[in-house]
N, C-alpha and C positions, 0 to 999 in steps of 0.2 A: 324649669325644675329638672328635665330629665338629662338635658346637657350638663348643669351643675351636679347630678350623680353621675352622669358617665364620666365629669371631669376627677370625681371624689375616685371613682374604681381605677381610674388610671393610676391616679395616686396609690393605692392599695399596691395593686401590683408590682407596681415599680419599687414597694419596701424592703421584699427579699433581695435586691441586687443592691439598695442602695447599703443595708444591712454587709451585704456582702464585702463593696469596694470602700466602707466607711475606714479612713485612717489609713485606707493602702493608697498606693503610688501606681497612678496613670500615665503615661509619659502620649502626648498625641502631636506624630508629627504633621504638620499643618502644609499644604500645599495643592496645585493644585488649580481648577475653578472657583472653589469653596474662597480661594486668597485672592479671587481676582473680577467676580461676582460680588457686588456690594449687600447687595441682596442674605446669600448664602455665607458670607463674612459677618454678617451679625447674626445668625442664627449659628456660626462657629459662636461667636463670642457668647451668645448667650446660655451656648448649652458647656461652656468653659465657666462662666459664673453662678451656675447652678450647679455642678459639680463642686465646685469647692463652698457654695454654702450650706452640701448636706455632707460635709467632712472630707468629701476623697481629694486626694494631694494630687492636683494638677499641674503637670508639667509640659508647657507648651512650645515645640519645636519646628523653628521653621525657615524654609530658604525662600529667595526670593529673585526666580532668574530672570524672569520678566521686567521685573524693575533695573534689574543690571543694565539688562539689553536698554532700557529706554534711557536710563542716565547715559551709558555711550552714546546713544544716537545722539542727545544733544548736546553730547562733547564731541561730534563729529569720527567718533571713534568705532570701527565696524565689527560687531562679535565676530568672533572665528569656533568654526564649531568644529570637531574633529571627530567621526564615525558617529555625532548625535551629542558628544560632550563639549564641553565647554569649554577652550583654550585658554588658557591665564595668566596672561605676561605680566609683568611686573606694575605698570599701571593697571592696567584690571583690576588684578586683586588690591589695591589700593581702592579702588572704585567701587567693589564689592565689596570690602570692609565699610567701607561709607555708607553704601546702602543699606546694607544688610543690619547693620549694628545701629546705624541711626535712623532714617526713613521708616523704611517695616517694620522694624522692632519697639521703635519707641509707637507707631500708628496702630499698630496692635495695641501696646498697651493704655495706650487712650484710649482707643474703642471696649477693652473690657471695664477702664473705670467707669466709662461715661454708661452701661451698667451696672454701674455699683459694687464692680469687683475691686478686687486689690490683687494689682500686677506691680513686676517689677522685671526690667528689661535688664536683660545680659547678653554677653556675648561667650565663644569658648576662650575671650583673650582673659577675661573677667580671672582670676584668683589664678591664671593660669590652668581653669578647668577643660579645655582639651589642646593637650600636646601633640603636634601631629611630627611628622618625616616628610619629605617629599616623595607623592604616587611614584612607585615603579612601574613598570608595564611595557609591553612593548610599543606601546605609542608614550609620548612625551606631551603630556598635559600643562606642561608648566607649574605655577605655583598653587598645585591641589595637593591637600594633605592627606594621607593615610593618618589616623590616629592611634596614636602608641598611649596615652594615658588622660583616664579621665578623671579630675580631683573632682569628688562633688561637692567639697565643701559651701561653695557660694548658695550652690541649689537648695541645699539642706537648711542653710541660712535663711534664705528667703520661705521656706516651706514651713517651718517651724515659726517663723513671724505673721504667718498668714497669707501671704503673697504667693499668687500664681509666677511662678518663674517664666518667662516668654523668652528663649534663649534663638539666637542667632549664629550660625556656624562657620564662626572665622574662628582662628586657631593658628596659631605660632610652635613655631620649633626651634630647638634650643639655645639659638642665634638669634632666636626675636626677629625673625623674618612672617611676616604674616602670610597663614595660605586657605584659600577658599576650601571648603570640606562640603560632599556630597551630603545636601541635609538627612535624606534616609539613613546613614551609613552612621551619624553622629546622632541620629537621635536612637539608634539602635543601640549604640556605645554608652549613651546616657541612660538608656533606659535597664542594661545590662548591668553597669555601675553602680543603679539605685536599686537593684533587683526589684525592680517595676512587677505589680502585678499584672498588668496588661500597656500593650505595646499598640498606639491605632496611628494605622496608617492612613490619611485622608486623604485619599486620591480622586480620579476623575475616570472611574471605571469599578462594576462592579465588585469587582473581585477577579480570583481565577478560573476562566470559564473554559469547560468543555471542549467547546464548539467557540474560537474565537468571536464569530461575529452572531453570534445567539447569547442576547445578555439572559434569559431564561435556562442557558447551563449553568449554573453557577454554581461551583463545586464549596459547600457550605463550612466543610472540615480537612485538613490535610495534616495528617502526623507528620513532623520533618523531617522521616525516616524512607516517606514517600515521596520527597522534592527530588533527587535525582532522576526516578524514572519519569515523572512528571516531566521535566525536563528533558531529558533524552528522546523520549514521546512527541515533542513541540508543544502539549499545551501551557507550560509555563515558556514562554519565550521570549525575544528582544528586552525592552525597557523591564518586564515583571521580574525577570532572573535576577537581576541587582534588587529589589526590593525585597522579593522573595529571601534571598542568600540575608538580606540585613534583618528580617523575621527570624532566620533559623539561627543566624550567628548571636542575635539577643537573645532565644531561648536557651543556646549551650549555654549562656554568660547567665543565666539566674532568673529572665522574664520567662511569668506563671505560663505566658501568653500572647501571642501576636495576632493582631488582625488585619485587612485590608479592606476598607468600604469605601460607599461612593458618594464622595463630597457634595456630588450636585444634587443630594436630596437634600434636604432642610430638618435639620435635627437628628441629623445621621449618626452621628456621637450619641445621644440619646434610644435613641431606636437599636443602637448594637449591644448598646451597656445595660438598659433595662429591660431586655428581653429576653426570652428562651432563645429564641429564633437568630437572632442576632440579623444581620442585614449584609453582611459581607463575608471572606474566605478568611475562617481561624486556623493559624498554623498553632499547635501544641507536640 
């Protein structure tokens, strides 16, 4: 009896948040442990199919590098990385469309029906919903896109049908050449697009700490007024700066909200959403 009411107060609890995101737009980009933990991959999926049975409109984005790398390896084909990024010659991103749009995308959305959600797999080639250019920069990535425009029509489509949209981040430019697009960068774009209430980042680290290797700094709030000095400081630094910059760039574009938590808990979607406390670093 007393575990069946501590189970009943959870519920209680959790009504003012669900009241809250009921009818709004979540956008959660997916990556990560959480993607590659079988384990932590159904408690993603599970707390994505509870979210859209108590009305919030989930949108679920997600890349998939690991997979890449192993489909080249047994095409005999060697990833080339360049300062940590991911090089993209002409077969690659062939290869990465492959994967990305079919493998992951459609394995995902198996795994949320086979809990009784209702997904539906897309890609950014899908209605044309993201347009990219080819990345400038002073290193030459090959075929990675910058995204100049996002139609959300298909999303909306699916959202309004009841469907979890599970999108995959391939993208064409206006020659219909296909180019891989950095998943945080496109689900920031998406979620800016849709004026997403909240933005969740599922990573493989707290948050933004402190004290880099004291997961017990965890800085729990940052106004994005405060990312540059953060920055200039070093404690936002290497791989965080690009996720970070893709929190602050969907706040200018319309999102209420961005977060960052850490995938290798178990229902970590759930514990950020219906809590005061939240579990990871909100950028507002």
């Amino acid at each position: 009896m007393k575990d069946t009411i501590t189970s009943a107060k959870v519920l209680i609890e959790a009504l003012p948040y669900i009241q809250k995101f009921c009818n709004k737009t979540v956008v959660i980009k997916y990556g990560g442990n959480a993607m590659i933990n079988e384990t932590l991959k159904k408690a993603v999926m599970k707390d994505v199919v509870l979210l859209s049975l108590v009305g919030i409109k989930v949108v679920l984005v997600h890349g998939g590098g690991p997979e890449i790398s192993n489909m080249l390896d047994v095409m005999g084909k060697e990833s080339k990385f360049i300062d940590g990024l991911r090089y993209t010659d002409g077969e690659t991103a062939e290869v990465a469309a492959m994967v990305l749009a079919g493998k992951v995308n459609k394995g995902l959305v198996s795994l949320i029906q086979q809990h009784n959600g209702k997904a539906i797999g897309l890609c950014g080639l899908d209605g044309g919903m993201l347009q990219v250019e080819k990345m400038q920069g002073e290193v030459d990535l090959g075929y990675v896109g910058d995204i100049t425009k996002v139609d959300i029509s298909p999303i909306t489509m699916a959202l309004k049908n009841g469907f979890v949209p599970v999108v995959a981040t391939i993208g064409a430019d206006k020659d219909g050449q296909t180019f891989n697009i950095n998943a945080d960068t496109a689900a920031a774009a998406i979620a800016g697009a849709l004026k997403a209430e909240k933005l969740i980042f599922v990573s493989d680290i707290r948050g933004v700490l402190m004290e880099k290797d004291d997961e017990d700094s965890l800085i729990a709030r940052i106004p994005v007024e405060e990312v540059p000095k953060l920055i200039e400081a070093g404690i936002i630094s290497d791989g965080m700066i690009p996720k970070i910059q893709s929190c602050v760039d969907g706040i200018k574009n319309g999102i209420k909200e961005a977060v960052i938590i850490d995938g290798r808990i178990e229902h970590s979607i759930l514990l950020e959403l219906f809590s005061d406390e939240g579990i990871g670093t909100l950028l507002y």
